[in-house]
Residue frames relative to the residue before (quaternion, step in Angstrom):
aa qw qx qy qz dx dy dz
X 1.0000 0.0000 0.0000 0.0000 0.00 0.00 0.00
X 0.2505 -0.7157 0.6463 0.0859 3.49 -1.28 0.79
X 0.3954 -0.6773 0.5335 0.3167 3.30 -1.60 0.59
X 0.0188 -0.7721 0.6265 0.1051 3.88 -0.68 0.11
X 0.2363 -0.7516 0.6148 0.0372 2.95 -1.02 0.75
X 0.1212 0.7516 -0.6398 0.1052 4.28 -0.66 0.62
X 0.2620 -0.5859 0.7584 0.1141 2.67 -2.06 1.10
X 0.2875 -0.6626 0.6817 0.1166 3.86 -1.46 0.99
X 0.2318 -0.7513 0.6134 -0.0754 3.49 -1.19 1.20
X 0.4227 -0.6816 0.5578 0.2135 3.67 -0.76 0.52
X 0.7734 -0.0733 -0.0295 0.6290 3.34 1.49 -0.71
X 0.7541 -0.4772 0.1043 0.4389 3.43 -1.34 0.62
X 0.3197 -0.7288 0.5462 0.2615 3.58 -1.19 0.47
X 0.5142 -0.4637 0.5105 0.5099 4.00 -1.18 -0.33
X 0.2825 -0.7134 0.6399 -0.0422 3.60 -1.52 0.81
X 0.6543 0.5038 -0.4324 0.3620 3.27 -1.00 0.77
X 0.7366 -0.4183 0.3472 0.4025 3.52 -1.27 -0.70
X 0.0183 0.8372 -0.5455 -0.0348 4.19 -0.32 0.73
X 0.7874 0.3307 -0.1810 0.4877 3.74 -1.38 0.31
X 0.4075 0.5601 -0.4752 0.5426 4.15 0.84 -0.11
X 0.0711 -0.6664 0.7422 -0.0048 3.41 -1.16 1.39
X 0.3380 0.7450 -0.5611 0.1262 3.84 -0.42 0.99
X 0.4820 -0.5359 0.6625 0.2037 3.33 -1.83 0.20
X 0.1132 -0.6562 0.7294 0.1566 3.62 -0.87 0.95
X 0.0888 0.8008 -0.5905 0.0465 3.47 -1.55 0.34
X 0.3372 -0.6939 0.4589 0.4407 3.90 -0.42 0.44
X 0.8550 -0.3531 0.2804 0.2564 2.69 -2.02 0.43
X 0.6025 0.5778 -0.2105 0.5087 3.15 1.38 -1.15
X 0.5736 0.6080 -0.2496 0.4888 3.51 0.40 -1.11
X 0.6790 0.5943 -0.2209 0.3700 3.44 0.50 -1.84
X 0.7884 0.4314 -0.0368 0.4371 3.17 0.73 -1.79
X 0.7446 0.3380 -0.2152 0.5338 3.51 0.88 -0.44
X 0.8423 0.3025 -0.1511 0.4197 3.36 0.71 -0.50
X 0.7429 0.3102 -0.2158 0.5525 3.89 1.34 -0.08
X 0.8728 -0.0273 -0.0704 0.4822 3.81 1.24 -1.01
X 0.0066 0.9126 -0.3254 -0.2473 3.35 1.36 0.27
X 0.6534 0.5864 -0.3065 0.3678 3.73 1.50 0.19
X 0.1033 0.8366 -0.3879 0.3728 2.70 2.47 1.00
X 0.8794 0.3341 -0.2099 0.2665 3.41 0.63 -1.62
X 0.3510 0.7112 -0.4290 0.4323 3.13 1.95 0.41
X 0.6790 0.4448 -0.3205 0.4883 3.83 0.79 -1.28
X 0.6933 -0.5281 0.4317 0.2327 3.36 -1.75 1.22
X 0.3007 0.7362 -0.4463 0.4103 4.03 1.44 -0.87
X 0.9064 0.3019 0.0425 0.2924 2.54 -0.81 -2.46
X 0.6374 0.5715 -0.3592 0.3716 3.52 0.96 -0.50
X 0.5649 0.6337 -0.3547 0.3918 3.08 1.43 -0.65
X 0.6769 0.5780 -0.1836 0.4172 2.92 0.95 -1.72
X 0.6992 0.5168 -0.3228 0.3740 3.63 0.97 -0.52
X 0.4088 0.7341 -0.3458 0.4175 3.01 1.90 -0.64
X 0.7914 0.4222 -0.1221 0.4248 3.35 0.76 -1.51
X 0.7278 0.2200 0.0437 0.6481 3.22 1.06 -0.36
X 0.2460 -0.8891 0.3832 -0.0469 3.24 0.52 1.96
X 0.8423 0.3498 -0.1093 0.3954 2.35 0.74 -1.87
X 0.6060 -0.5130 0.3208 0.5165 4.31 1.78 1.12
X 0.8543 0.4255 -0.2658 0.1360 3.89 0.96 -0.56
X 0.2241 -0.8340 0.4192 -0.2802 2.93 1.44 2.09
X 0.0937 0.7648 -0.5785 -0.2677 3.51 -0.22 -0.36
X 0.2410 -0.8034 0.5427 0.0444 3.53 -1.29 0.57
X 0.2885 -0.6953 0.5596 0.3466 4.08 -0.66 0.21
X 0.1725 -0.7086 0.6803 0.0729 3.38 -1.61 0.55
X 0.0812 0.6967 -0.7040 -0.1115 3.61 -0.89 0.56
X 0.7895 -0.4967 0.3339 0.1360 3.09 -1.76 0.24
X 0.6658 0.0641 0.2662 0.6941 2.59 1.34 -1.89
X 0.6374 -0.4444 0.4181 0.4705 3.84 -1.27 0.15
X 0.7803 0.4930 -0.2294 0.3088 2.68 0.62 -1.85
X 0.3732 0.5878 -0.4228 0.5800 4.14 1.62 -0.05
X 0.7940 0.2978 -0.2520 0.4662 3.59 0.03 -0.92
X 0.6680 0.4889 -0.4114 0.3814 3.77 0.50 0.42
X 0.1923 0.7727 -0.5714 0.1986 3.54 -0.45 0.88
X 0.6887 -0.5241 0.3849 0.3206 3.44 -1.38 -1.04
X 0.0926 -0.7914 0.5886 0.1366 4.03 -0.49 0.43
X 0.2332 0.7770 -0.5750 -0.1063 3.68 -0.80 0.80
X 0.3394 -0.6474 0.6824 0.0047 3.49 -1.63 0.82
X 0.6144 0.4213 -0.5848 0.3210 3.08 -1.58 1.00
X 0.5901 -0.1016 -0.5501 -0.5821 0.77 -1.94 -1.08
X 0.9628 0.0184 0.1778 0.2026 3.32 -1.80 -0.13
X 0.3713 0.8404 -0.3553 -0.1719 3.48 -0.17 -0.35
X 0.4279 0.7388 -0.1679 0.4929 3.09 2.01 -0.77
X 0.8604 0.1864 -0.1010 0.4634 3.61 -0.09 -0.94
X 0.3411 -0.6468 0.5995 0.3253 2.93 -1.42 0.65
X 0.1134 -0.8223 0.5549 0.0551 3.36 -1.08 1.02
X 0.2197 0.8335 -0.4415 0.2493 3.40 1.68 0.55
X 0.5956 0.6861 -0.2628 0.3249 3.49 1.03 -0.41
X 0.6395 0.4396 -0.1090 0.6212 3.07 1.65 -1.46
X 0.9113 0.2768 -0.0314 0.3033 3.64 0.62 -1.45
X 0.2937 -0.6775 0.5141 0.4364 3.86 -0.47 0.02
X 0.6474 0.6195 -0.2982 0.3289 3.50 1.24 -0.71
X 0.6158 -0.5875 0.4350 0.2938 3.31 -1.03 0.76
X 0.7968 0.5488 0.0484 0.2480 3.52 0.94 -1.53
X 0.0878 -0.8871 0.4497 0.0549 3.44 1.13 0.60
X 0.4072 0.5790 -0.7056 0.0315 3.56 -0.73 -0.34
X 0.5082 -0.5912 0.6260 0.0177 3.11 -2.58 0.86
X 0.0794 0.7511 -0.6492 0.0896 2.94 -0.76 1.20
X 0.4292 -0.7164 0.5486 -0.0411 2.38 -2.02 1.37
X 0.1216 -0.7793 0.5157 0.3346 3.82 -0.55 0.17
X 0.2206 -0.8902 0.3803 0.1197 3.33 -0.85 0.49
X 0.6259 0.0435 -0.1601 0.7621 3.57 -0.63 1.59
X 0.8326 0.2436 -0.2479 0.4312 3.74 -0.01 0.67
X 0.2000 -0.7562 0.5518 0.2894 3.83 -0.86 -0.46
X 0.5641 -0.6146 0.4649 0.2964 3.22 -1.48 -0.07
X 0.7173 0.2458 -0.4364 0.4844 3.64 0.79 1.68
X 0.0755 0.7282 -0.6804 0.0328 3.05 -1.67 0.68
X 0.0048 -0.8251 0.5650 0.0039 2.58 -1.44 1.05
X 0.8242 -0.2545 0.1904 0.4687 3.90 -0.71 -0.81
X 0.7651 0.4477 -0.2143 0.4102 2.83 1.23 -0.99
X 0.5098 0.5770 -0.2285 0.5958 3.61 1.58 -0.77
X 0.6150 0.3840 -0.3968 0.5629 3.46 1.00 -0.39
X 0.6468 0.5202 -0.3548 0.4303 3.75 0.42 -0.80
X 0.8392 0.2944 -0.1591 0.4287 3.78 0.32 -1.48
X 0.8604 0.1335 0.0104 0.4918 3.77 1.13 -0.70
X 0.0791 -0.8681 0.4867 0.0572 3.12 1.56 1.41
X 0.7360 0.4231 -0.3886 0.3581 3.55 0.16 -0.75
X 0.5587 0.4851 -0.4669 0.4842 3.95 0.99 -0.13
X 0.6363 0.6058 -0.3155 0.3587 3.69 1.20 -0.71
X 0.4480 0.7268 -0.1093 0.5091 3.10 1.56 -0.83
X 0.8318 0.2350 -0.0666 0.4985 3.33 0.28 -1.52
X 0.4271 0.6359 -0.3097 0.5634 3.53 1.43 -0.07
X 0.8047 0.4665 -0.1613 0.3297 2.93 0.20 -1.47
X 0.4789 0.6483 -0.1696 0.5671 3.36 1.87 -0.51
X 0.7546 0.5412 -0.1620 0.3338 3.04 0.77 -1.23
X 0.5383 0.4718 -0.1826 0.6740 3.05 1.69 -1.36
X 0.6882 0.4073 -0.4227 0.4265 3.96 0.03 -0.76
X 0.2441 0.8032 -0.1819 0.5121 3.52 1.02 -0.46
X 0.8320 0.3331 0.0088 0.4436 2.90 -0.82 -1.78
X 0.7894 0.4115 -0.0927 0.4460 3.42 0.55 -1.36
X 0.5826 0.5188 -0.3790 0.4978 3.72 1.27 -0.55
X 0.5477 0.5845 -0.3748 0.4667 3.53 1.29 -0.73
X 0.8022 0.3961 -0.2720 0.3543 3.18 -0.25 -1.39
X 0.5548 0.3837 -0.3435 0.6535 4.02 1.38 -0.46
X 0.6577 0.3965 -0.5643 0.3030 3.81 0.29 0.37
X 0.7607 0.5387 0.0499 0.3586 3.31 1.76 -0.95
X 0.4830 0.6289 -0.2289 0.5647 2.76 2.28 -0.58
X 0.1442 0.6784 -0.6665 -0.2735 4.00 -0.36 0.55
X 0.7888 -0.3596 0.3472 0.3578 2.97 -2.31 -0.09
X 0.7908 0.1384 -0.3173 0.5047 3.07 -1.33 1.17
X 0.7139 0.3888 -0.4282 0.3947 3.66 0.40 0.04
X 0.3303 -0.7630 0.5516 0.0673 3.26 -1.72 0.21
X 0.1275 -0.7960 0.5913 -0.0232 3.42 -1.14 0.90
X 0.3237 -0.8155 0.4680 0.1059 3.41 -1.18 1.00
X 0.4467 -0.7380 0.5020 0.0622 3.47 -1.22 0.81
X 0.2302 0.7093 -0.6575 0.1073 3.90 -0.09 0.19
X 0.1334 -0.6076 0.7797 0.0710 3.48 -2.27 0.47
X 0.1502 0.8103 -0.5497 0.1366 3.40 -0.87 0.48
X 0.5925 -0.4299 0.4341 0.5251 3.97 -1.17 0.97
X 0.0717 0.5770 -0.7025 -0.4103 3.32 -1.28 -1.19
X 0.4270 -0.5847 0.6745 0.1444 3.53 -1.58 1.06
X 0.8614 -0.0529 0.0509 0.5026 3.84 -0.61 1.33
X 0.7637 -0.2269 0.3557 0.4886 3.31 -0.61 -1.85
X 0.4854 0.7110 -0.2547 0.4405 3.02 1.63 -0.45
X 0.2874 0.8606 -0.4196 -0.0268 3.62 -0.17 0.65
X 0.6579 0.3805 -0.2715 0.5906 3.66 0.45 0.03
X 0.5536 0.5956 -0.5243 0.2527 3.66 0.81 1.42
X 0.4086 0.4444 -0.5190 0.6051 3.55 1.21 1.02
X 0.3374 -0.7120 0.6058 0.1104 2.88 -1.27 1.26
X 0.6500 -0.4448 0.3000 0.5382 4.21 -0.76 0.17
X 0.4286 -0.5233 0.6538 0.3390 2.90 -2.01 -0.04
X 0.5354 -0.5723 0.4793 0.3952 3.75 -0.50 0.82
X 0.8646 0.3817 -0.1122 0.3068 2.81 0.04 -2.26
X 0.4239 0.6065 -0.3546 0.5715 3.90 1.68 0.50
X 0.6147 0.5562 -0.4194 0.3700 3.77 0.75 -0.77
X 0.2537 0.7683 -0.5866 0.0343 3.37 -1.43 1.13
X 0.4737 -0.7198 0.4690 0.1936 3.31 -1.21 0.62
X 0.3070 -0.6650 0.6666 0.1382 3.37 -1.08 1.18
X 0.0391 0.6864 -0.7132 -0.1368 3.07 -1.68 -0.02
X 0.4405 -0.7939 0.4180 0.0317 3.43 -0.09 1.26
X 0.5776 0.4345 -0.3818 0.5760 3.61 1.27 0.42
X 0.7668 0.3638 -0.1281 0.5131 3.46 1.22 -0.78
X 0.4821 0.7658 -0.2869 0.3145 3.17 1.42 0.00
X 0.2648 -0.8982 0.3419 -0.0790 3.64 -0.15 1.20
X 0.1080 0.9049 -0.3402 -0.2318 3.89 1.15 -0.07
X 0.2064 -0.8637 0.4338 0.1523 3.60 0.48 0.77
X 0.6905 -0.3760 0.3242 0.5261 3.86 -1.47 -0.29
X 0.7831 0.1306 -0.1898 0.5777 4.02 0.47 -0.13
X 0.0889 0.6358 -0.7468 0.1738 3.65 -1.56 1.23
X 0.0280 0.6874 -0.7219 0.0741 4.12 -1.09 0.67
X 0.2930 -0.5660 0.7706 -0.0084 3.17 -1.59 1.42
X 0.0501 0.8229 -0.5659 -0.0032 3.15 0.08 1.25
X 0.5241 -0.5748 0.4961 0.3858 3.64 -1.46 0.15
X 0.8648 0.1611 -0.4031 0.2524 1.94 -1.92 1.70
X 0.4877 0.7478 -0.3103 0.3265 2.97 1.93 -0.10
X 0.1829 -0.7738 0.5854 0.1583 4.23 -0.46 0.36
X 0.0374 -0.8375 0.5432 -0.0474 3.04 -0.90 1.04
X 0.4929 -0.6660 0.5130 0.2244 3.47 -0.79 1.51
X 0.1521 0.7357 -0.6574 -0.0589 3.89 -0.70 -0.01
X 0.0805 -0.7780 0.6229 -0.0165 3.51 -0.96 1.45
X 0.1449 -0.5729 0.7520 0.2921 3.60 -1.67 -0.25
């Protein structure tokens, strides 16, 4: 079983990859000019295999915390997800290089996962305030999926909360927790 996480939309949302600070560059480039003991490691040799002539192209981040951001997809089309949502619009999102909690402790033992988290969720949230108009609302749900099956646990009531995105504040500790549904207003 996997966790998935989705936001539902009355209308379409933006898609793709958000918050990821990287450098594309070829293979060539890579190897001569950022790690050149790249072409020693089994990876990269491959990759040169395929792509003799170095002009592969490859991402670079700086730092983890560059490579952590957001991935969305959809929306939806397969499942019925009427169960979970009033919205029409499913789409999945994904954090990337990071998850969708932090807290004190994760800050204490594994600052740099706290970090990249913490991105994630900021992230998360710059979206929805890029995407959210006034007066309208979008919904939030996490949940196992079972096979293909994915919207067949219904919420945890006593998990259900409401954002409000003018008043909204991320602080040092925040969990998207399963099963949890989350109202998100402006």
């Amino acid at each position: 079983m996997t966790q998935f996480y989705y936001i539902a939309a009355s209308r379409e949302l933006p898609t793709g990859s958000f918050g990821q600070k990287k450098t594309v560059m070829t293979l060539l480039q890579y190897v001569t000019e950022v790690n050149p003991s790249a072409k020693d490691q089994l990876p990269m040799q491959i990759l040169l295999e395929k792509y003799p002539e170095g002009d592969g192209l490859i991402e670079v981040y700086e730092t983890e915390e560059d490579a952590a951001g957001l991935y969305i997809t959809g929306p939806i089309l397969d499942q019925d997800s009427s169960r979970v949502f009033r919205h029409p619009l499913v789409y999945q999102v994904s954090p990337e290089n990071g998850s969708f909690m932090i807290n004190e402790e994760i800050s204490q033992t594994h600052p740099t996962s706290y970090q990249t988290s913490k991105k994630c969720l900021t992230e998360l949230f710059n979206y929805l305030n890029r995407n959210v108009e006034l007066g309208e609302e979008l919904e939030l749900y996490s949940s196992w999926a079972h096979g293909r099956e994915r919207f067949t646990d219904t919420p945890k009531k006593e998990l259900d909360l409401v954002l409000q995105l003018s008043t909204f504040h991320l602080g040092g500790e925040f969990e998207w927790k399963d099963r949890q549904f989350i109202r998100v207003r402006k």
